[in-house]
C-alpha positions in Angstrom: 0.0 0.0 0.0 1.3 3.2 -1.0 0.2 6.6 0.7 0.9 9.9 -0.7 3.2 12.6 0.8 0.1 15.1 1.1 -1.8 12.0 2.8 1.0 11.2 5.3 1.5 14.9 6.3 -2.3 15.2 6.7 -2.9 12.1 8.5 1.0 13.0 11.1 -1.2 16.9 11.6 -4.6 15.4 13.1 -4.2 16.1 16.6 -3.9 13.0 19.0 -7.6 13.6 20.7 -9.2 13.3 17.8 -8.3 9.7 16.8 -10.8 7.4 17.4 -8.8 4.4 19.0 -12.4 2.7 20.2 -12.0 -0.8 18.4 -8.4 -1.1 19.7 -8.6 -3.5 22.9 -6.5 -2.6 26.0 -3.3 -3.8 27.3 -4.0 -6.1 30.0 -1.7 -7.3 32.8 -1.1 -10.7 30.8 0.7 -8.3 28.0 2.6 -6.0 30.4 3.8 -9.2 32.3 5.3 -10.6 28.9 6.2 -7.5 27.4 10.3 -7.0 26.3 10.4 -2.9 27.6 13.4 -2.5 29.7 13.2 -0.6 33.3 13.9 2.8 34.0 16.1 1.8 36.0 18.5 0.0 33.3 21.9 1.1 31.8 22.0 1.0 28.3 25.2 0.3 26.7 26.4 -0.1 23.1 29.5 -1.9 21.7 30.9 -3.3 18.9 31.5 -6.8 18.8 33.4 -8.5 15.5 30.8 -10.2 12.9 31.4 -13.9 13.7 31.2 -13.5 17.5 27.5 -11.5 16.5 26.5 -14.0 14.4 27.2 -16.5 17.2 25.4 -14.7 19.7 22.6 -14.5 17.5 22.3 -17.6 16.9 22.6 -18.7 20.6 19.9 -16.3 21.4 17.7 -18.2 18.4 18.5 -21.5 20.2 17.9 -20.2 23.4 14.8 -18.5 22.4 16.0 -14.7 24.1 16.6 -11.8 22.3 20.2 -10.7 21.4 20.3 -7.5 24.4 18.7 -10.1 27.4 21.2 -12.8 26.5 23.7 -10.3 26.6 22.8 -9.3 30.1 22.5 -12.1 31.6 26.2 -13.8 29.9 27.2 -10.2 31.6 25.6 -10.9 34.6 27.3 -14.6 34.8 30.4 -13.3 34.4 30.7 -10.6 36.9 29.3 -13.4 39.4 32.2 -15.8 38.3 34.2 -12.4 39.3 32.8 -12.0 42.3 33.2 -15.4 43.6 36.8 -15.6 42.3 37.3 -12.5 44.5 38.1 -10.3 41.3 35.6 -7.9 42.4 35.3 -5.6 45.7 32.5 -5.8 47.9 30.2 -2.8 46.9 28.2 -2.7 49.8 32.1 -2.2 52.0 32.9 0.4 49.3 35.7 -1.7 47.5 36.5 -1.1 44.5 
């Protein structure tokens, strides 16, 4: 389906209150309890990783059935445990570093 530019600029101006969104049904707790929307609360990070490693996380994520940025946190997670219980890490709560 093809829309022209006039359309699209006419349809992006109608102001939000006027949209009927009636026959859409509401979010219910099942969705929000499922859904993939990271907390507030989160760090976001970016990286580059090289192309084969990528492709390999990828695919573990497929396998795995996670998407690529939650396997990524929790291999992240696993490893600063492993660091923590191999005494490579400080005690945070003590204030070491």
């Amino acid at each position: 389906m093809t829309i022209s530019r006039d359309r699209l600029e006419e349809i992006q101006n109608i102001p939000d209150e006027e949209i009927d969104t009636s026959d859409i049904p509401e979010l219910g707790d099942r969705f929000w309890a499922n859904n993939d929307v990271p907390s507030k609360t989160l760090k976001r990070i970016a990286t580059y990783l090289q192309p084969e490693l990528f492709e390999d996380l990828t695919r573990l994520g497929v396998v795995e059935n996670r998407n690529l940025s939650n396997l990524l946190a929790t291999l992240a997670q696993q490893a600063v445990d492993q660091a923590k219980r191999d005494g490579r890490l400080g005690d945070r709560a003590k204030g070491d570093k």
